[in-house]
N, C-alpha and C positions, 0 to 999 in steps of 0.2 A: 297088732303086735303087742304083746305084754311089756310092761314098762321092767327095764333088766334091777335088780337088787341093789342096793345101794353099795354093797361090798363088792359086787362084780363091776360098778360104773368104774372106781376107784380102781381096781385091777387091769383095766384096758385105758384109764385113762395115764397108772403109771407107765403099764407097755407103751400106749404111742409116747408118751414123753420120751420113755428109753431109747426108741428108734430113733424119733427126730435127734437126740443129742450125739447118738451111734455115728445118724449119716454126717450130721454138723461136724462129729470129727473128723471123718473121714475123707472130706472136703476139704478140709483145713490144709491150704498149698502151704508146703516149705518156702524157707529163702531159695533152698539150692533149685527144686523145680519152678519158682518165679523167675529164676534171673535165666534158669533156661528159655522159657515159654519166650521172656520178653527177648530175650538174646544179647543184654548187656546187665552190667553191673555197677553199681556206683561205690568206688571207693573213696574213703579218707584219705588225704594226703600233709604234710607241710614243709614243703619244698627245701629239702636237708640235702643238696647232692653230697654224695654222689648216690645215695640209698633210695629219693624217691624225689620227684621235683620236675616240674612246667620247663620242659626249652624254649628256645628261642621262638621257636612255632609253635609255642603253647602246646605243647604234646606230653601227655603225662612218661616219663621215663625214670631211667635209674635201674639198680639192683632191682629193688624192691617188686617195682612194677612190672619189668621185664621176666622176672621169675613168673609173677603171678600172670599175667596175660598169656603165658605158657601155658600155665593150669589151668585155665579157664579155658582155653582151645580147648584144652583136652577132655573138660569137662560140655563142650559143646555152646560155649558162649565165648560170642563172639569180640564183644568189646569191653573192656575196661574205659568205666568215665570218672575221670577225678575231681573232685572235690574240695580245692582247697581250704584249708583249715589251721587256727591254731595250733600249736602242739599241743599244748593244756586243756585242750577244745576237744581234742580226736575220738577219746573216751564218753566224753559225754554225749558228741554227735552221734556218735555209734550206737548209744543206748536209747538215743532219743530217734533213732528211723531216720538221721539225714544222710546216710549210706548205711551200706550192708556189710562193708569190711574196711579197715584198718589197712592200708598198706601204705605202709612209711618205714619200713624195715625198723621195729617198735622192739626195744630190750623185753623180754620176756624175765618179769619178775614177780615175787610172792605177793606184793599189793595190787597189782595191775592183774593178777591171775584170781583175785577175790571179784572183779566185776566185768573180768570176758574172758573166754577162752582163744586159746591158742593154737596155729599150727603150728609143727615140727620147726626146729629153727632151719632158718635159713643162707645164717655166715655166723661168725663168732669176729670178734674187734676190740682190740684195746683203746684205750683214753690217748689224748694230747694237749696240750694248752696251744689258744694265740696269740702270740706277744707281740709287741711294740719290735722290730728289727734292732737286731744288736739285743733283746731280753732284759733293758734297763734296770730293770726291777728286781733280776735272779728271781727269778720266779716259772720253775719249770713242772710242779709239780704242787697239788694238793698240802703236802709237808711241809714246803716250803712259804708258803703262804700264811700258815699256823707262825713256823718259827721266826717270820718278818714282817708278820700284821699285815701284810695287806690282802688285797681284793679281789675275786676273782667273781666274773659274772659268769651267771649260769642260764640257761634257758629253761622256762618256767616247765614242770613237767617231766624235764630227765634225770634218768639216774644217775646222773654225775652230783646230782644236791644231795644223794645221802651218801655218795662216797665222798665229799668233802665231808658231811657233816662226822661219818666214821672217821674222819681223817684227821679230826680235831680245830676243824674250822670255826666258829663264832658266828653267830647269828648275825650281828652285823659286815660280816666279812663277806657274808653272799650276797651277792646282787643280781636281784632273782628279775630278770626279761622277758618281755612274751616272746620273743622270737631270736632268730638266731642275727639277723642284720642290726637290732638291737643291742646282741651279746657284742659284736666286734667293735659296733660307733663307741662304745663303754671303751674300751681298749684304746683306740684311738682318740678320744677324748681326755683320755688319763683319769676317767672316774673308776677304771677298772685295772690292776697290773697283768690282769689277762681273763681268759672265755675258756672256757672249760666244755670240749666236744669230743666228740670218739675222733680216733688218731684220723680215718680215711676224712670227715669233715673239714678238720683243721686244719689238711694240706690242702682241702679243695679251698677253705677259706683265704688261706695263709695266699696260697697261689695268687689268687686276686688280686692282691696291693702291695707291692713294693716297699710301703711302710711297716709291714706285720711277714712274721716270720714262724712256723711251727715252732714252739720246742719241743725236746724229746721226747717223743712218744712213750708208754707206757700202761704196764697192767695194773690198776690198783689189788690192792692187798691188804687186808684187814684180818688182827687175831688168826692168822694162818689158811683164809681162805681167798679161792684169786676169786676177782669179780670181772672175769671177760665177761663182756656184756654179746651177749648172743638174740639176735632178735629174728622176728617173723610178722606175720602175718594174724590181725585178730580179729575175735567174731563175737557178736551178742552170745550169751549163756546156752537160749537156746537152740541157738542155728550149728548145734553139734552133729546134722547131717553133714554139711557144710564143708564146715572141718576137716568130718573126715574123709569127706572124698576128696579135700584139696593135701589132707595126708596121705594118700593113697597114689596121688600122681607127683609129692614130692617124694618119695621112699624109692618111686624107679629114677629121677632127674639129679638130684642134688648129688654133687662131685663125679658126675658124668664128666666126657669130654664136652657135649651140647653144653653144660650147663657153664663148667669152667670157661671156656670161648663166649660165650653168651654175654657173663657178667664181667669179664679182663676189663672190655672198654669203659670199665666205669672203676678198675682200680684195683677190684676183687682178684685173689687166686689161691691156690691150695690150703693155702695158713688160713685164710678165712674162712675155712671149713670147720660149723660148731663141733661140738663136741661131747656135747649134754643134748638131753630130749629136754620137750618143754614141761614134763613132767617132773622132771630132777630140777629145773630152772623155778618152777611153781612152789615145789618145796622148799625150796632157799640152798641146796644143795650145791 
Protein backbone atom coordinates (compact mmCIF):
# COMPACT_ATOMS: atom_id res chain seq x y z
CA UNK A 1 0.00 0.00 0.00
CA UNK A 2 1.23 3.50 -0.92
CA UNK A 3 2.22 5.47 2.04
CA UNK A 4 -1.04 8.33 2.06
CA UNK A 5 0.26 12.37 1.57
CA UNK A 6 1.05 14.12 4.30
CA UNK A 7 -2.08 16.61 3.73
CA UNK A 8 -4.39 13.68 3.59
CA UNK A 9 -2.68 11.97 7.00
CA UNK A 10 -3.79 15.46 8.61
CA UNK A 11 -7.21 15.47 7.15
CA UNK A 12 -8.30 11.97 8.67
CA UNK A 13 -6.52 12.44 11.46
CA UNK A 14 -8.59 15.99 12.16
CA UNK A 15 -11.89 13.76 11.20
CA UNK A 16 -11.20 10.95 13.78
CA UNK A 17 -10.35 13.66 16.26
CA UNK A 18 -13.90 15.36 15.26
CA UNK A 19 -15.63 12.10 15.90
CA UNK A 20 -14.04 11.09 19.12
CA UNK A 21 -15.00 14.60 20.63
CA UNK A 22 -18.65 14.33 18.54
CA UNK A 23 -19.28 10.88 20.51
CA UNK A 24 -17.29 12.27 23.97
CA UNK A 25 -20.14 14.78 23.80
CA UNK A 26 -22.73 12.88 23.20
CA UNK A 27 -22.17 10.72 26.16
CA UNK A 28 -21.75 13.42 28.40
CA UNK A 29 -24.83 12.36 31.07
CA UNK A 30 -26.70 15.36 32.57
CA UNK A 31 -27.58 15.94 36.27
CA UNK A 32 -31.22 15.38 35.53
CA UNK A 33 -30.54 11.78 33.57
CA UNK A 34 -27.90 10.80 36.47
CA UNK A 35 -30.09 11.34 39.45
CA UNK A 36 -32.67 9.49 37.15
CA UNK A 37 -30.32 6.37 36.27
CA UNK A 38 -29.23 6.25 39.92
CA UNK A 39 -32.78 6.96 41.35
CA UNK A 40 -31.95 9.54 44.02
CA UNK A 41 -30.69 12.91 44.45
CA UNK A 42 -28.73 14.72 47.00
CA UNK A 43 -29.86 17.94 48.18
CA UNK A 44 -28.56 20.95 50.30
CA UNK A 45 -30.21 21.68 53.17
CA UNK A 46 -29.77 23.98 56.74
CA UNK A 47 -32.43 23.05 58.98
CA UNK A 48 -34.56 26.70 59.06
CA UNK A 49 -38.09 25.03 59.83
CA UNK A 50 -40.53 25.34 58.88
CA UNK A 51 -38.99 25.73 54.99
CA UNK A 52 -36.52 22.81 55.16
CA UNK A 53 -35.01 20.76 58.29
CA UNK A 54 -34.11 17.01 59.81
CA UNK A 55 -37.20 15.78 62.43
CA UNK A 56 -37.03 14.06 64.96
CA UNK A 57 -36.32 10.73 62.89
CA UNK A 58 -33.84 12.56 60.98
CA UNK A 59 -36.13 12.83 57.88
CA UNK A 60 -35.49 15.53 55.71
CA UNK A 61 -39.00 17.61 55.65
CA UNK A 62 -40.52 21.15 55.62
CA UNK A 63 -41.90 23.32 52.63
CA UNK A 64 -39.16 23.11 50.76
CA UNK A 65 -38.49 19.52 50.65
CA UNK A 66 -41.89 18.35 50.56
CA UNK A 67 -42.55 20.38 47.29
CA UNK A 68 -39.42 19.11 45.81
CA UNK A 69 -39.72 15.35 46.63
CA UNK A 70 -43.10 15.90 44.70
CA UNK A 71 -40.99 16.93 41.66
CA UNK A 72 -38.83 14.53 41.74
CA UNK A 73 -41.60 11.58 41.80
CA UNK A 74 -42.70 13.19 39.00
CA UNK A 75 -39.63 13.52 37.39
CA UNK A 76 -39.01 9.51 38.11
CA UNK A 77 -36.58 9.68 41.14
CA UNK A 78 -37.34 8.39 43.71
CA UNK A 79 -35.59 9.86 46.75
CA UNK A 80 -34.39 12.97 48.02
CA UNK A 81 -31.11 12.60 50.46
CA UNK A 82 -30.26 15.65 52.44
CA UNK A 83 -27.17 17.09 53.24
CA UNK A 84 -26.83 19.12 55.99
CA UNK A 85 -25.02 22.25 55.58
CA UNK A 86 -24.18 25.79 56.57
CA UNK A 87 -26.24 28.37 55.24
CA UNK A 88 -23.30 30.37 53.99
CA UNK A 89 -22.06 26.85 52.93
CA UNK A 90 -25.11 26.01 50.47
CA UNK A 91 -23.80 27.89 47.49
CA UNK A 92 -20.50 26.95 47.71
CA UNK A 93 -21.35 23.05 48.30
CA UNK A 94 -23.46 23.24 45.34
CA UNK A 95 -20.73 24.50 43.13
CA UNK A 96 -18.29 22.28 44.38
CA UNK A 97 -20.36 18.66 43.46
CA UNK A 98 -21.36 18.08 47.44
CA UNK A 99 -25.12 17.93 45.99
CA UNK A 100 -27.01 18.56 43.07
CA UNK A 101 -29.70 21.03 44.43
CA UNK A 102 -30.26 23.58 46.85
CA UNK A 103 -33.25 23.03 48.75
CA UNK A 104 -33.71 25.13 51.70
CA UNK A 105 -36.68 27.22 50.33
CA UNK A 106 -33.46 29.84 49.35
CA UNK A 107 -34.76 34.02 48.63
CA UNK A 108 -34.11 34.15 44.98
CA UNK A 109 -31.97 37.23 44.58
CA UNK A 110 -29.75 39.49 42.03
CA UNK A 111 -26.40 38.27 43.78
CA UNK A 112 -27.28 34.80 44.40
CA UNK A 113 -28.68 34.63 40.65
CA UNK A 114 -24.80 35.71 39.37
CA UNK A 115 -23.65 31.98 40.70
CA UNK A 116 -26.76 29.44 40.15
CA UNK A 117 -29.82 29.29 38.59
CA UNK A 118 -33.22 29.13 39.89
CA UNK A 119 -36.49 27.36 39.81
CA UNK A 120 -39.79 29.18 39.69
CA UNK A 121 -40.58 30.54 43.21
CA UNK A 122 -42.23 28.52 45.37
CA UNK A 123 -43.92 30.83 48.36
CA UNK A 124 -43.42 34.55 48.92
CA UNK A 125 -42.94 35.61 53.02
CA UNK A 126 -42.34 38.67 54.84
CA UNK A 127 -39.58 39.39 57.80
CA UNK A 128 -39.97 39.29 61.80
CA UNK A 129 -37.79 39.87 64.62
CA UNK A 130 -36.99 37.42 68.02
CA UNK A 131 -37.03 39.26 70.99
CA UNK A 132 -36.51 38.85 74.65
CA UNK A 133 -40.58 38.33 75.92
CA UNK A 134 -42.21 41.60 76.86
CA UNK A 135 -39.50 43.29 73.52
CA UNK A 136 -37.38 44.96 76.45
CA UNK A 137 -35.54 46.72 73.95
CA UNK A 138 -38.53 48.14 71.61
CA UNK A 139 -36.96 46.79 69.06
CA UNK A 140 -39.49 45.47 66.49
CA UNK A 141 -38.11 46.37 63.39
CA UNK A 142 -34.89 46.95 61.29
CA UNK A 143 -35.67 51.15 61.91
CA UNK A 144 -35.86 50.72 65.02
CA UNK A 145 -32.68 49.38 65.64
CA UNK A 146 -30.95 52.55 63.62
CA UNK A 147 -33.11 55.01 65.67
CA UNK A 148 -31.99 53.16 69.30
CA UNK A 149 -28.44 51.73 68.50
CA UNK A 150 -28.83 48.71 69.12
CA UNK A 151 -28.19 44.99 67.88
CA UNK A 152 -29.72 42.72 65.99
CA UNK A 153 -28.20 39.39 64.89
CA UNK A 154 -28.37 38.02 61.51
CA UNK A 155 -27.49 34.72 60.06
CA UNK A 156 -24.58 34.66 58.04
CA UNK A 157 -25.78 34.36 54.23
CA UNK A 158 -29.45 35.84 54.32
CA UNK A 159 -31.10 38.47 52.87
CA UNK A 160 -32.19 40.02 55.93
CA UNK A 161 -28.19 41.64 56.11
CA UNK A 162 -28.79 43.85 53.18
CA UNK A 163 -32.26 44.76 54.22
CA UNK A 164 -30.72 46.04 57.49
CA UNK A 165 -28.00 47.46 55.82
CA UNK A 166 -30.63 49.42 53.30
CA UNK A 167 -32.36 50.15 56.35
CA UNK A 168 -29.56 52.18 57.82
CA UNK A 169 -28.13 49.91 60.19
CA UNK A 170 -24.23 50.19 61.03
CA UNK A 171 -21.73 47.83 60.51
CA UNK A 172 -21.31 47.21 63.93
CA UNK A 173 -24.83 46.91 64.74
CA UNK A 174 -24.92 43.52 62.81
CA UNK A 175 -23.92 40.50 64.34
CA UNK A 176 -23.48 38.37 61.70
CA UNK A 177 -23.98 34.10 62.95
CA UNK A 178 -23.38 30.96 61.31
CA UNK A 179 -26.47 29.65 62.10
CA UNK A 180 -29.77 30.29 63.25
CA UNK A 181 -29.35 28.57 67.09
CA UNK A 182 -26.58 31.02 67.15
CA UNK A 183 -28.84 33.99 66.00
CA UNK A 184 -31.35 33.35 69.03
CA UNK A 185 -28.42 32.24 72.13
CA UNK A 186 -27.35 36.19 71.03
CA UNK A 187 -30.91 37.29 72.05
CA UNK A 188 -31.00 35.52 75.00
CA UNK A 189 -27.76 36.28 76.19
CA UNK A 190 -28.45 39.95 75.78
CA UNK A 191 -25.45 40.40 73.24
CA UNK A 192 -28.13 40.80 70.60
CA UNK A 193 -31.82 43.01 71.25
CA UNK A 194 -32.95 40.50 68.71
CA UNK A 195 -32.51 37.90 65.34
CA UNK A 196 -33.72 38.98 62.44
CA UNK A 197 -35.53 35.82 60.23
CA UNK A 198 -38.51 35.52 57.77
CA UNK A 199 -41.81 35.97 59.84
CA UNK A 200 -42.91 31.85 59.42
CA UNK A 201 -39.03 31.10 61.22
CA UNK A 202 -39.55 33.41 63.93
CA UNK A 203 -42.72 32.01 65.20
CA UNK A 204 -41.39 28.63 64.68
CA UNK A 205 -38.44 30.04 66.86
CA UNK A 206 -40.24 32.27 69.08
CA UNK A 207 -42.61 29.10 69.78
CA UNK A 208 -39.79 27.19 71.28
CA UNK A 209 -38.94 29.21 74.58
CA UNK A 210 -41.19 30.79 76.68
CA UNK A 211 -38.40 33.42 77.16
CA UNK A 212 -38.63 34.93 73.45
CA UNK A 213 -41.57 36.32 71.78
CA UNK A 214 -42.06 37.21 67.80
CA UNK A 215 -42.58 40.77 67.13
CA UNK A 216 -44.57 42.09 64.43
CA UNK A 217 -44.14 40.66 61.49
CA UNK A 218 -43.46 42.66 58.49
CA UNK A 219 -42.56 43.50 54.73
CA UNK A 220 -39.41 45.46 54.46
CA UNK A 221 -39.43 48.38 52.08
CA UNK A 222 -36.87 50.46 50.75
CA UNK A 223 -36.82 53.83 48.17
CA UNK A 224 -40.42 52.49 47.13
CA UNK A 225 -39.77 48.85 46.47
CA UNK A 226 -41.24 46.00 48.85
CA UNK A 227 -38.70 43.28 49.32
CA UNK A 228 -41.01 40.06 49.92
CA UNK A 229 -38.52 37.63 50.00
CA UNK A 230 -39.72 34.80 47.55
CA UNK A 231 -37.59 31.80 47.51
CA UNK A 232 -37.11 28.33 45.56
CA UNK A 233 -35.08 25.84 44.74
CA UNK A 234 -31.40 26.22 43.11
CA UNK A 235 -29.04 24.61 40.67
CA UNK A 236 -25.47 24.80 39.33
CA UNK A 237 -25.28 27.13 36.06
CA UNK A 238 -25.13 24.42 34.02
CA UNK A 239 -27.79 21.82 35.17
CA UNK A 240 -30.46 24.15 33.27
CA UNK A 241 -32.02 20.92 31.97
CA UNK A 242 -32.67 20.47 35.52
CA UNK A 243 -34.53 23.31 36.03
CA UNK A 244 -36.39 23.07 33.63
CA UNK A 245 -38.03 20.14 33.89
CA UNK A 246 -38.41 20.77 37.82
CA UNK A 247 -40.13 24.15 36.13
CA UNK A 248 -42.24 22.22 34.18
CA UNK A 249 -43.85 20.16 37.02
CA UNK A 250 -44.00 23.15 39.29
CA UNK A 251 -46.26 25.35 36.61
CA UNK A 252 -49.03 22.44 36.96
CA UNK A 253 -48.57 22.05 41.32
CA UNK A 254 -47.95 25.41 42.84
CA UNK A 255 -51.43 26.94 44.25
CA UNK A 256 -53.20 23.67 43.59
CA UNK A 257 -55.47 22.33 46.05
CA UNK A 258 -52.49 19.12 46.49
CA UNK A 259 -50.18 21.63 46.85
CA UNK A 260 -51.94 24.19 49.44
CA UNK A 261 -52.94 20.89 51.73
CA UNK A 262 -49.52 19.46 51.18
CA UNK A 263 -47.49 22.47 52.70
CA UNK A 264 -50.66 24.08 55.62
CA UNK A 265 -48.94 21.51 58.02
CA UNK A 266 -45.94 23.48 57.98
CA UNK A 267 -47.73 26.99 58.20
CA UNK A 268 -47.87 27.90 54.46
CA UNK A 269 -51.24 29.07 52.63
CA UNK A 270 -52.69 31.31 49.97
CA UNK A 271 -50.83 34.56 51.04
CA UNK A 272 -47.77 32.57 50.69
CA UNK A 273 -48.21 32.25 47.13
CA UNK A 274 -45.18 34.28 45.10
CA UNK A 275 -45.88 36.59 42.97
CA UNK A 276 -42.82 37.36 40.80
CA UNK A 277 -40.96 34.69 38.37
CA UNK A 278 -37.51 34.09 39.25
CA UNK A 279 -36.71 36.09 36.35
CA UNK A 280 -38.11 39.44 37.70
CA UNK A 281 -36.66 38.25 41.21
CA UNK A 282 -32.90 37.84 39.33
CA UNK A 283 -33.30 41.38 37.94
CA UNK A 284 -33.87 42.99 41.15
CA UNK A 285 -37.47 43.87 40.10
Amino acid sequence: MQPQPPLRRTLLGLLGAAVLATSGLASAQTTLEKIREQGFIRVGFANEAPYSYANASGQLTGESPTVFKHVMQKLGVKEVDGVLTEWGALIPGLKAGRFDAIVASMYITPKRCEQIVFAEPTYGVGEALVVKAGNPDGVSNYADAVSKGKNIAFVAGTAEIEHGKLAGMKREQQMVVPDFAAAVAAVKAGRASAAAFTSLTAKDLAGKDDGLERAQPFTFTHGGKIYKGEGSFGFRPEDTSLRDAVNAELAKFIGTPEHLAMTAEFGFDKSNLPEKTAAQHCAGE
